[in-house]
N, C-alpha and C positions, 0 to 999 in steps of 0.2 A: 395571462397574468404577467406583469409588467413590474419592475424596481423589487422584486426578492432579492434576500440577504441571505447568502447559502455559507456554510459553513463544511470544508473541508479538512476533518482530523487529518494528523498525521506525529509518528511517532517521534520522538525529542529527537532533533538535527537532521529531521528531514523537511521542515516545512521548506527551506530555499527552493528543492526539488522537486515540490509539491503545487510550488507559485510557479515555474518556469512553467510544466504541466499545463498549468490554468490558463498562460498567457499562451502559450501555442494553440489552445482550445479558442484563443480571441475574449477568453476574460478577464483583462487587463486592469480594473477596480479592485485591486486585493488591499487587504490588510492585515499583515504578519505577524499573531504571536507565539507564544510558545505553544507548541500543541495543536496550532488553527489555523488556517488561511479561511479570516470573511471575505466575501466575493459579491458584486452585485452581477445579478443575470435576470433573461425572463424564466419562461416554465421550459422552452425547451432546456435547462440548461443540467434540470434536474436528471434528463435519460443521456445527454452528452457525457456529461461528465462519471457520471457511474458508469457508461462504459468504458470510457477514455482514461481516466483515472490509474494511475501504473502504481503511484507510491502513497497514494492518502489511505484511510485506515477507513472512515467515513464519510458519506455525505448527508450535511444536518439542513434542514431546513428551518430557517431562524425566524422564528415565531417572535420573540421579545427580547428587551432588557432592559433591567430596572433597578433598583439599590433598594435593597427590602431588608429593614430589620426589623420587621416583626411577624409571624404568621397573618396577622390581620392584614398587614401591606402583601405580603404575599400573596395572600387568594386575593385581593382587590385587582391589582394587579396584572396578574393571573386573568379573572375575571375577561377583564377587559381587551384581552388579545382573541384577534380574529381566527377561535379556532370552529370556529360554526362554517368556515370556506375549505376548507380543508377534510374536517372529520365527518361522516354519513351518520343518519341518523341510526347504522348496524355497526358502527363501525369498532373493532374491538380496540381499546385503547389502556395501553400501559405505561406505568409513569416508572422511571428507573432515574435515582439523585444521587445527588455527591455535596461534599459541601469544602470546602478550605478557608482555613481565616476568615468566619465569617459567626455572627452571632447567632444566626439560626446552623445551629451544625447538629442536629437532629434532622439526618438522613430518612428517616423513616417518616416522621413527621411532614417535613419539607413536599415527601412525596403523596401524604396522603391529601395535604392541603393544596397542592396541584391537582389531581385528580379531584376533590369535591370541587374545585371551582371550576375546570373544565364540563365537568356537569353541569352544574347551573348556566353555563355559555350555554351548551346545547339544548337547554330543556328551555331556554329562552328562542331557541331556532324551530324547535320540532314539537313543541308543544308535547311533552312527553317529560313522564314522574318517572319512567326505568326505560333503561336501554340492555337490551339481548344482546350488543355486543357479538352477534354471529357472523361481522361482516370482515372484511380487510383489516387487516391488523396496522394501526400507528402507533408507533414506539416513541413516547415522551419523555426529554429528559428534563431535568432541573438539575442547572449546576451552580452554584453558588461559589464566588471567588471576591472576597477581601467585601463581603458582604451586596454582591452586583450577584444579581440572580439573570443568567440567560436562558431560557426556554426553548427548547427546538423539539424538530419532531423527524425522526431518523428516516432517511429514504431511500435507505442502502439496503439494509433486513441483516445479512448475513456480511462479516466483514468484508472488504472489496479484494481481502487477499486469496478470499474464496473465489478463484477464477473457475472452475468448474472441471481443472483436468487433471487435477491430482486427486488419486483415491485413493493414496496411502502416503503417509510423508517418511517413513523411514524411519530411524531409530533417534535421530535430533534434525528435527525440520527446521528450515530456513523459512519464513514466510516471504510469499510470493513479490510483497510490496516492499521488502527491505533489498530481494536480490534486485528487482527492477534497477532500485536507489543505487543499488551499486553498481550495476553497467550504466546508469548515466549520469554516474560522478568519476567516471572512465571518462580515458581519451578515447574507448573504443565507439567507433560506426560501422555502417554494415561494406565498408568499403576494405576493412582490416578485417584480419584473424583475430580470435577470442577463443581462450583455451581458460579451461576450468579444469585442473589433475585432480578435485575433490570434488567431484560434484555430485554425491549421493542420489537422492531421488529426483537428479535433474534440473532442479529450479534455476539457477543461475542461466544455465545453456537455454535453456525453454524462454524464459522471458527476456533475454537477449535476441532469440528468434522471435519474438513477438514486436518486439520494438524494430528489428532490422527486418521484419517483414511487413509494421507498420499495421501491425491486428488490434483490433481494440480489446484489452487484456477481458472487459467480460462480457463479450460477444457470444459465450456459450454459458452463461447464468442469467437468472433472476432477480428482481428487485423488487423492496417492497412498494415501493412509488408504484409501479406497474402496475398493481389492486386496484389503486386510487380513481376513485370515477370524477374527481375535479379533473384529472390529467388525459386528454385526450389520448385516444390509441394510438392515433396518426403517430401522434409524437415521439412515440418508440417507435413505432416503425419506421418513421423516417430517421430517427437516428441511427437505427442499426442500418439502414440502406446508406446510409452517410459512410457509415465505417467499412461496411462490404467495400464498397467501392472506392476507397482509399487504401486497401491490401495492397502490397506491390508483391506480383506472386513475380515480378520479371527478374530482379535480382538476385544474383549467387550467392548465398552464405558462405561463410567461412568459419564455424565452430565445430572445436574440437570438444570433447568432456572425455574422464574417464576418472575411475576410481578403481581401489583393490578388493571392492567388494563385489562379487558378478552378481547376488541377487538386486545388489542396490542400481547397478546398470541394466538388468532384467525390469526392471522399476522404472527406471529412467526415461527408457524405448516406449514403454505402453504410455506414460505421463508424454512425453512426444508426437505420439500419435494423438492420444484425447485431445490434445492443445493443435493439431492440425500443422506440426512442423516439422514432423520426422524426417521430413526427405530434404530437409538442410542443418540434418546436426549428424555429426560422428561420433559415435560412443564408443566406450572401450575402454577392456578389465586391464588395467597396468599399477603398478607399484609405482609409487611417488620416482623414486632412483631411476625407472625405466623410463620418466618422462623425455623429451625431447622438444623443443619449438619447433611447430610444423611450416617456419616459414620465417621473412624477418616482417620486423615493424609490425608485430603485433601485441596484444593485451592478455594479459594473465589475469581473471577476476576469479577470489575463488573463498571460498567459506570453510578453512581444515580444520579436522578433530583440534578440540583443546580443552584443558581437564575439568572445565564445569557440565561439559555438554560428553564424550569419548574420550578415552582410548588410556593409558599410561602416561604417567609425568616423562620416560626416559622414551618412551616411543615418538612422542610430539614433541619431544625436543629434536629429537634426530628427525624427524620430519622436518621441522623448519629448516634446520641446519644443510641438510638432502635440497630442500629448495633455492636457499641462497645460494647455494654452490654453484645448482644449474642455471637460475638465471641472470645471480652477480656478471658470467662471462657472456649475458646476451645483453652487450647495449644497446638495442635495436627495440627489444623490451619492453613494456609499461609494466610496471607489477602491483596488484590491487587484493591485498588480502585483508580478511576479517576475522578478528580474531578476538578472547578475553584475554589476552597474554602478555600481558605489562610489559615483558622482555624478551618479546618479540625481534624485533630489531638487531641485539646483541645476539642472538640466534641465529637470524638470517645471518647478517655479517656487513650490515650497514644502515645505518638512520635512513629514514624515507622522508622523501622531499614534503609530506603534510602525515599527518592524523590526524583523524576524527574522531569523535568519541560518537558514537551509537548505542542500539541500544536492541541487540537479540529477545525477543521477549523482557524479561525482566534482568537477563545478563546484561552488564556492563562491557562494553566492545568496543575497539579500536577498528577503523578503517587505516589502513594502513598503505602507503601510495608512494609508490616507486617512479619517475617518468623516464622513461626512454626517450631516443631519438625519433622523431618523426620522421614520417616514411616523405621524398624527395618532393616537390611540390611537381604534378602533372603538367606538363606543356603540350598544346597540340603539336 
């Protein structure tokens, strides 16, 4: 299958990061909105990209879109999209809607009258009055915006932040696809040090070794596309042979991690191992004050307590405070922290050359970015 319109989510102020993603994958058709990068691809692009994929949240396959004000237009609509190529005559199918600015904003509704007309699509393919639904599961959305209903049909299953190698996230998880975002809204590569003094159950250091190892983040998960008997098997398998052998096991890392909690670094080492990069990451139990740079011209990216998520109002303040201190005197430096703490900055003990606004879960977060000196430019 040839001219698909794919749709990769991604969370508010990451789509930029999401399209550069797409374009190093060689799908260079995007178009950018809030929440979405559209793409045109073929069918391999479906197993590429859910492996490949570091900071998007989903991959949608775009079934339709159309301006529907009224349920009648909607199942017509509806109706009339090719979901008889896609869904099997077993195949289990659930509709899940949303609706914003828009006249039909009966969520409930919107989804049942997707679902009857997907039916009638099928029972016009399979000659068939009920379906058993006992096969592969497709997950249908309907989203409606300023009254433009898009239809797609989820080929991810499980979010993509579910990489497969964290069994436990610790006491305030960072998701996997936001720490990505942050090592490659860094000057860091795998040619410099990368130090994280907070790095709880690992994530930041982990998906920094994935990207400087060059692993495709879901290499060790599942997809729902996978099921799908439209999508050849080859075709995963040649993607996942594609990403095998794009590993670069030849290069030296250089990350440090460590935090003051030993079960959360006892956490960190196994989540290391499952993710197949233990033998290029340093761990280790130290207090913020006890940190050091292990080296010059290197990257600080790091995710610390702050009082929506751990710890005390007068503790996280002395921690940022503890921070600026130590790496105000390293100009050699980059410094990249994220945090909900408005007054951050006045903390550390100087304005950062950008912020970003993010977005932790449902917390409101600052990317916060410090630039050091670049390290000398290499001569043979």
């Amino acid at each position: 299958m040839s001219g698909l319109k794919l749709i990769a989510t991604a969370t508010f102020g990451l789509e930029a990061v999401v399209k550069r993603e797409l374009h190093s994958l060689g799908y260079t058709k995007t178009n950018v909105s809030d929440g979405k990068i559209v793409f045109s691809a073929d069918e391999k692009a479906i197993a590429r990209a859910n492996l490949w994929l570091r900071s998007a949240d989903r991959l949608l396959l775009k079934m339709g879109e159309f301006k529907a004000l009224s349920f009648e237009e909607l199942f017509e609509k509806t109706r009339a999209l090719p979901w008889d190529e896609w869904i099997t005559r077993d195949g289990k199918f659930t509709v899940n809607g949303k609706s914003v600015k828009s006249q039909l904003y009966s969520i409930s509704d919107c989804q049942a009258i997707v679902k009857k007309a997907v039916v009638e699509k099928l029972k016009q393919k399979y000659a068939l009055e009920w379906f058993a639904e006992t096969g592969p599961p497709f997950t249908i959305q309907v989203a409606l915006l300023n009254d433009v209903a898009t239809l797609t049909i989820d080929t991810s299953g499980a979010g993509l932040h579910k990489r497969g190698y964290r069994q436990e996230g610790g006491e305030a998880p960072l998701k996997e696809t936001l720490a990505a975002a942050m090592v490659q809204l860094s000057y860091w590569n795998k040619e410099r040090i990368l130090l994280d003094p907070f790095c709880g159950s690992g994530t930041i250091p982990i998906e920094a070794a994935l990207i400087g190892r060059n692993i495709a983040p879901g290499l060790n998960r599942k997809f729902a596309a996978e099921a799908w008997p439209c999508l050849s098997g080859n075709l995963w398998k040649e993607a996942r042979k594609e990403a095998f052998s794009a590993i670069d096991q030849k290069t030296p890392l250089k990350i440090f991690a460590s935090d003051m909690d030993k079960k959360a670094i006892a956490l960190a080492r196994e989540n290391a191992f499952a993710a197949g990069v233990d033998d290029c990451l340093e761990f280790a139990v130290r207090e913020v004050a006890q940190v050091r740079p292990p080296g010059k011209y290197g990257v600080l990216v790091t995710n610390p307590p702050y009082g929506e998520r751990l710890g005390r109002p007068a503790e996280i303040k002395d921690i940022y405070r503890t921070l600026g201190r130590i790496f105000r005197a390293e100009p050699t430096w980059s410094v990249y922290v994220l945090t909900a703490a408005e007054n951050f900055e006045a903390l550390y003990g100087s304005p950062a050359q950008r912020k970003r606004k993010l977005y932790n879960g449902n917390i409101k977060v600052y990317y916060y970015q410090y630039y050091g000196e670049r390290p000398p430019t290499q001569t043979n």
